[in-house]
C-alpha positions, 0 to 999 in steps of 0.5 A, a space after each residue: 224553287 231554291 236554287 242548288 248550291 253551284 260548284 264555287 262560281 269563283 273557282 272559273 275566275 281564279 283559274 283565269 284571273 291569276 295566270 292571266 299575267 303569265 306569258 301566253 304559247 308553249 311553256 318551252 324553257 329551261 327549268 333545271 335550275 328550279 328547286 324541285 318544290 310546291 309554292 302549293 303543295 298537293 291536296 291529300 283528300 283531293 282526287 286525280 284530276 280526271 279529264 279537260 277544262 272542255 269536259 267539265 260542263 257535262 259532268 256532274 257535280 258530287 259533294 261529299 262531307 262530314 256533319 250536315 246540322 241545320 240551324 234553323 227552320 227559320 232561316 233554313 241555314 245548312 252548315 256542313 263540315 269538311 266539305 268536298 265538291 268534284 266535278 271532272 278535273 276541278 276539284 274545291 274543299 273547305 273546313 266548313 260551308 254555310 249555305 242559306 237556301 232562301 238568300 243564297 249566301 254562302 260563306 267557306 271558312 278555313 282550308 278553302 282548297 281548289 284544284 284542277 287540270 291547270 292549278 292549285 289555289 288555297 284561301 282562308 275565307 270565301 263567301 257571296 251571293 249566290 242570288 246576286 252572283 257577287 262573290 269574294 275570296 280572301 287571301 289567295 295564294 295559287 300554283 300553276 300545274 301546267 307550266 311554271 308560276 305562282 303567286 297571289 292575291 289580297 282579295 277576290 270580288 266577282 260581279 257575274 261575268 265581272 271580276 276584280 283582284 286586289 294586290 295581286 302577284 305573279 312569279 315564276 321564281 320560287 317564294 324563298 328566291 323571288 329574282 322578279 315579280 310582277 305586282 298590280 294594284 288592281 286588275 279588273 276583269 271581263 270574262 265575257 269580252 276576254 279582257 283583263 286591265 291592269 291598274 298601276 302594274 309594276 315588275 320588281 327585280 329583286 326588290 328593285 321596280 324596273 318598270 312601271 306601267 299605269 294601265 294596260 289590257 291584256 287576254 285573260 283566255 285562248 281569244 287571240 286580242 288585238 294589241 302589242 307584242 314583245 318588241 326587239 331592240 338591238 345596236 349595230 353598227 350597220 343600222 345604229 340603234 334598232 327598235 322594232 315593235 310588233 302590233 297583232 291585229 285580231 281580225 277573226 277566228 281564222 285570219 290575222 295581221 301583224 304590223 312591224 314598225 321599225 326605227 333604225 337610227 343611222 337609216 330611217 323607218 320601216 313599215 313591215 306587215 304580216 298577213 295569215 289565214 286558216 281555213 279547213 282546207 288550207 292556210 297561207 300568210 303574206 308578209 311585205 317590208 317597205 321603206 321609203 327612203 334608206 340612208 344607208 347607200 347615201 352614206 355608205 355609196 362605195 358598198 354599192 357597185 355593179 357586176 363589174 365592179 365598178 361604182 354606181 351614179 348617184 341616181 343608181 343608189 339604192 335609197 327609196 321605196 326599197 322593200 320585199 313581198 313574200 307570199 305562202 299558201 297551200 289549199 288541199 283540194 282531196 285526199 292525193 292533190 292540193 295546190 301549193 305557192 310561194 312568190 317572193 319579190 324583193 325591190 333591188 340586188 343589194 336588198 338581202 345584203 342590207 337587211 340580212 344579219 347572216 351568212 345565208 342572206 348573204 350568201 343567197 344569189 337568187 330568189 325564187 317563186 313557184 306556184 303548182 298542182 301536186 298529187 301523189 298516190 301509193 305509186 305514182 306522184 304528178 305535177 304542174 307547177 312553173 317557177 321564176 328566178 329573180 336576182 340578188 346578187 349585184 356581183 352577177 348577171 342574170 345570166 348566172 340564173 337559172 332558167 324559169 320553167 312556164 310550166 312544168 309537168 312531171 309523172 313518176 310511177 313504180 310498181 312493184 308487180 308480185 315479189 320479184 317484178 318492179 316496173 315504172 316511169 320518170 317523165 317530164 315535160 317542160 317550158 324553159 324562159 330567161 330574164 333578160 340579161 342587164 348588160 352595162 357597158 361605156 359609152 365613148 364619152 366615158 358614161 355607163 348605159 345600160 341594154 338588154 340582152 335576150 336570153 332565148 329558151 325552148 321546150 324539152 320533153 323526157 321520158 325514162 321507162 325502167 323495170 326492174 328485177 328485185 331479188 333479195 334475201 336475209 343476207 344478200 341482195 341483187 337488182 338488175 335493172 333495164 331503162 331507156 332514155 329518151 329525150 326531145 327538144 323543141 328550141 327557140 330559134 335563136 337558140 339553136 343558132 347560138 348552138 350551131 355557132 358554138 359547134 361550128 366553132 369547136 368543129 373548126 377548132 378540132 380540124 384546124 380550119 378557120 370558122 365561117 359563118 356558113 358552116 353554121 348550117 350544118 350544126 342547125 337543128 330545132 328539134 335535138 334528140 337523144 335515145 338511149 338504154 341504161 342498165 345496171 347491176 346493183 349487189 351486196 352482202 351482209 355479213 355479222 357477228 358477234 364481238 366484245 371490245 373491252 367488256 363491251 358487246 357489239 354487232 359487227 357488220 361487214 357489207 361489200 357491195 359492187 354497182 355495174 353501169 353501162 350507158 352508151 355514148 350518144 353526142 349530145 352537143 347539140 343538146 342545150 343546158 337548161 337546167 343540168 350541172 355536174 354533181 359534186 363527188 360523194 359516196 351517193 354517186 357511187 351508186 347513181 346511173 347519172 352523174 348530171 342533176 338534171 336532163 340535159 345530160 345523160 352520161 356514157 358510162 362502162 363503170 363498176 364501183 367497189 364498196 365496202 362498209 362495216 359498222 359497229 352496234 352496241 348490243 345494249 342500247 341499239 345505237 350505232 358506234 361505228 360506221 366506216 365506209 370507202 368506195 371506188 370507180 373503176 372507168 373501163 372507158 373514158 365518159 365523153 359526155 360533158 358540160 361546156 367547161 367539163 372535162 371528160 373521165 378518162 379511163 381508169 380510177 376515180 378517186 376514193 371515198 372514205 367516211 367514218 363515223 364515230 361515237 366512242 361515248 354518249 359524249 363524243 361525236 366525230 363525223 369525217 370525209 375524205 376523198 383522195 384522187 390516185 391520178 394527182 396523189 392529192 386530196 380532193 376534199 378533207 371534211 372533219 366534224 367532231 362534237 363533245 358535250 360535257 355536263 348537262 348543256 355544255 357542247 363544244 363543236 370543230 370543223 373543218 371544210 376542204 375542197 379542191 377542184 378535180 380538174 384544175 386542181 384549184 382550191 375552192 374551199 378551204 373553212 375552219 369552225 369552232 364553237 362552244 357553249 361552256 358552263 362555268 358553274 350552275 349560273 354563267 356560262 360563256 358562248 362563243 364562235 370563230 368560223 374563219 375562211 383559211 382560204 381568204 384569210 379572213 373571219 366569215 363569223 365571229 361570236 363571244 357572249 357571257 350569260 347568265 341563268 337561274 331559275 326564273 331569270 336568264 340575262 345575255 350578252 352577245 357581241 357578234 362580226 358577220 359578213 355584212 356584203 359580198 365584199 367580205 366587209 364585217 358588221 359588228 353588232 352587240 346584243 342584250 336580251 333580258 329574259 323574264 322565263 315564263 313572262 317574256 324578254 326585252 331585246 333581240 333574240 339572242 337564243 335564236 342567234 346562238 341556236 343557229 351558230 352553235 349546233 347544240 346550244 339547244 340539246 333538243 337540236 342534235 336531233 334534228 336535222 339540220 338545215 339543207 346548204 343554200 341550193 343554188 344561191 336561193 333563199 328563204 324570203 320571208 325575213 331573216 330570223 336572225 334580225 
């Protein structure tokens, strides 16, 4: 039996070989400068490619063609002009085929034409052995359809799963505007292993070769391959030169490694390594960063001081078997529950100042470590988790951190019951320890030692019932609200001595007596309590109309709201603080029955706020050009309730909330807060963002940050921050950041770049002030990153840096959501993304 003419084995080849070059992952640059042109252009006689590469082996093979004339009885010889073969997505023409059944040699001249999902390729002559599986294309020049790029090749010879390209060429630049192509002299190719090797590769710029490269293996197919990535080379003037290189191991299918080696001239080497698995019910990585010996402390010892600020010894420094552990993972274990954890460790308090190239590393105090059982259904949600402090600030104690929680167990249920009926409950139970304080002080001969000082914990217990009554209509809405509050306390000890010290003391304080020892006694109490109910009011209405402002059409909304809260005191000094601190003063608190983040503290309160928001919708496209809102408290007694160093509300006004909202055009954007306290006449925040965009990747960005202490009156924050990106014309633009601390008088950030950008070739150049310690100290840094769109870059990530200082660098970013503020000094610790 004679075996059938097969769809052009080669047509697989050619869609591997070729585009193997190009860089692997989603193809997510930016190709608005590109002409709109086809190095390929479409087939006319070819069909729409029609399903996937995974398809193709099911479906059948459909040849159609003009004249079909047999040569000889002899040598059995089938010429066929203009033939098309199809099979799902791929698709090959050719003027004319000659096909022998006996040998199997075919030959393909003229027009040869192949397409499919991924490509289009054209060629004058094919031919092979069909017996022998050996087969060659001529003069082949192809286009990628699925991302960028284009190129060619003198000759195709395949051998079964082997396959050989001579002279072939990779671009993503345009023909007429080749700025970069990679060329080879030889790739030989092994479908069956998943490997290509390059023999005397080089990339030309322009027509310039920059680099030359006598062999190296790479993956021609979706098989991740053991091998080297791109590495990250940076000048600073913290670390000196800086190399880093990436090695991806492949171990299996579902788990992998990657080695960082890194060279810092002024500090030494480091080894980093990076562990990730996959599995169907879960997923997780390990990363871990050691360096055996830094010089940077040794060079630089006065960086390095105590809480105290005073220098540390020789043998204090920082310099060996410094180093970070980081681990991740999650496992599902059904549709409601799964296990999540993320440990992290770093070697020393100085260790995120050191290897940190931003603000937010360095403004991170603490590192934290949870691991849990969570669940949740359709009303309820559950947990068992604990979690650890450790911390990274040499400028503190430990006991500036919060306390571990060994464990925690939560519930929360709410229902709704009929239409008008909603019930539920918040309850936690919870086991709270402390790292031991690391006190240092001096001895009489003048030398510092160091103790340890116990900081003891207890067990607390809260549990919050409520139900509600929902009632709501088109245009209004009203939801009474009943809870209680109770709260149980199982403490250690020494820390209900330390409570009845401290309650003693300001007992005898209050009275004018002097304090004793004895009268701790009386303010003993192991197992505090406290009780009480909460009820609540919240209401509004709506109200809308129709409105034109200058020819154009809005919806124009009017929405009062009032919320009552009444909680009665309860004195709950005996209380401890394990986890609680006041909250900041924002529009949301207007609306909260607790000014406390937590449970230690529950607040008293006989309150009504008074709100008032009005909006303006563009009828035409739905968006919202106009949002201003502004509330206030109004205290009808004074809410004793507080933290040590708090002072009590007294009755009367809180201070305005105002916020507004902005967007008199597509372009524009202005955001501002404002919160001005009627008992001082002065301003307790002022907060002013405004965007611009211009053209189609210009962004300017202003900031302003004020906040003042409410109590003391004392200036806590005073920020200015302008940042742009400003296209000159097509090709060059020049980025730029001043974030400066009006308050401290100094820069926090400082930023200037010029880039440039064509169609396939993207070159910038970024030289960059940070705050490198808690010092204030500034690190200078200059970075240059070459990018090869469609290939891959050499230098540091300069983009990922931008994106980060400039909101809007990346268009797509303006609508996400930006990242949440460092939530009490914690940090991410997995490495700094901006190294």
């Amino acid at each position: 039996m004679h075996k059938p003419l097969r769809l052009l084995p080669l047509s697989l080849c050619i869609a591997i070989a070729l585009p193997a070059q190009a860089a692997s992952g989603d193809d997510e640059e930016n190709w608005g400068l590109c002409p709109i042109q086809d190095v390929v252009p479409a087939f006319a006689d070819a069909p729409a490619p029609v399903g996937t590469a995974e398809e193709r082996t099911s479906n059948p093979t459909d040849i159609d063609g003009g004249v079909l004339e047999r040569a000889g009885d002899d040598e059995n010889i089938v010429v066929q002009d203009n033939v098309k073969l199809s099979r799902g997505d791929q698709f090959i023409g050719t003027d004319k085929l000659s096909y022998n059944e006996n040998t199997g040699k075919y030959t393909a001249d003229g027009n040869v034409r192949y397409q499919d999902n991924g490509m289009r390729m054209t060629a004058q002559r094919a031919s092979g052995d069909q017996n022998a599986d050996t087969h060659r294309i001529e003069d082949v020049q192809y286009q990628l359809t699925q991302r960028r790029g284009n190129g060619g090749a003198e000759r195709i010879d395949l051998t079964g799963a082997k396959g050989k390209l001579v002279g072939s060429t990779y671009s993503t630049c345009p023909p007429n505007q080749r700025v970069w192509e990679l060329r080879s002299r030889q790739i030989d190719l092994d479908t069956e292993d998943g490997f290509g090797v390059a023999h005397n590769a080089t990339l030309h710029i322009g027509k310039v070769p920059v680099l030359y490269v006598p062999w190296f293996k790479f993956p021609i197919d979706e098989r991740r391959q053991t091998g080297l990535l791109y590495p990250a080379i940076s000048l600073s003037g913290k670390n000196g030169f800086d190399y880093k290189q990436p090695i991806y191991l492949n171990l299996a299918p579902n788990y992998d490694a990657t080695l960082y080696p890194r060279i810092m001239a002024k500090r030494g080497g480091v080894l980093g390594g990076e562990f990730r698995w996959l599995y169907p019910d879960g997923k997780g990585e390990v990363y871990a960063n050691f360096m055996p010996s830094d010089k940077l402390p040794g060079d630089r010892p006065s960086r390095y001081t105590d809480y105290a600020d005073q220098a540390l010894r020789p043998e204090e420094l920082p310099e060996d078997n410094r180093g970070q552990f980081a681990l991740k993972a999650s496992h599902s274990l059904d549709a409601n529950w799964y296990a999540s954890t993320n440990l992290a460790w770093v070697s020393d308090k100085y260790y995120l100042q050191d290897f940190s190239n931003s603000l937010y590393g360095v403004s991170a105090y603490s590192i934290r470590s949870d691991i849990g059982l969570y669940g949740r259904g359709r009303h309820w949600e559950a947990g068992l988790m604990a979690d650890h402090y450790q911390l990274a600030d040499y400028t503190l104690t430990e006991r500036s951190l919060p306390y571990d929680r060994l464990p925690r167990a939560y519930f929360r249920w709410a229902q709704p019951f009929g239409r008008w009926f909603e019930a539920g409950v918040d309850t936690e139970l919870v086991r709270f320890q402390h790292t031991d304080e690391i006190v240092r002080y001096a001895q009489a001969d003048g030398k510092r030692v160091s103790r340890d000082v116990a900081l003891p914990g207890g067990s607390r217990f809260d549990v919050k019932p409520y139900l509600s009554l929902p009632l709501e209509g088109a245009s209004w809405f009203i939801r009474p609200k009943l809870a209680f509050r109770y709260t149980a306390y199982e403490l250690e000890a020494a820390k209900a001595r330390e409570l009845a010290t401290t309650n003693a003391r300001a007992y005898a304080q209050q009275q004018g007596i002097p304090y004793t020892p004895d009268m701790d006694a009386r303010f003993y109490d192991k197992s505090p309590n406290r009780s009480l109910p909460i009820t609540s009011v919240d209401a509004g209405l709506y109200f809308d109309r129709d409105t034109t402002i200058r020819g154009d059409r809005y919806l124009h909304t009017l929405e009062p709201r009032v919320f009552y809260l009444r909680a009665p005191y309860r004195n709950q000094d005996s209380l401890p603080i394990f986890d609680t601190d006041p909250m900041t003063f924002s529009w949301g608190q207007l609306f909260r029955d607790n000014r406390y983040s937590g449970a230690d503290r529950q607040a008293d309160a006989n309150q009504l706020t008074v709100a008032l928001t009005t909006r303006l919708i563009s009828e035409d496209d739905g968006r919202e050009r106009l949002s201003a809102s502004i509330g206030q408290i109004q205290y009808f007694d004074d809410s004793q309730v507080t933290v040590p160093g708090e002072s009590p509300i007294e009755q009367g006004k809180s201070a305005w909330v105002a916020d507004v909202s902005v967007s008199p055009s597509d372009r524009w954007t202005i955001n501002g807060t404002y919160q001005y306290n009627p008992k001082f006449r002065g301003q307790d925040l002022a907060s002013l963002r405004a965007r611009y965009l211009f053209g189609d990747a210009g962004i300017v960005n202003i900031g302003y940050r004020y906040r003042r202490n409410p109590v003391t009156r004392k200036d806590l924050l005073e920020q200015a921050d302008l940042s742009f990106l400003y296209p000159i014309n097509e090709n060059w633009s020049v980025v730029g950041r001043y974030y400066y601390s009006l308050l401290d008088k100094k820069p926090l950030e400082q930023i200037a770049g010029l880039q440039w950008e064509s169609c396939c070739l993207a070159v910038r150049v970024v030289a960059r002030r940070y705050l490198r310690d808690r010092s204030g100290d500034l690190n200078s840094s200059l970075q240059v990153e070459f990018e090869l769109k469609g290939l891959g870059s050499a230098g540091q990530n300069t983009e990922r840096v931008l994106r980060r200082a400039i909101l809007g660098y990346d268009r797509d970013d303006l609508y996400l959501v930006p990242p949440s503020s460092v939530t009490r000094g914690q940090t991410d610790p997995t490495p700094d993304p901006t190294l």
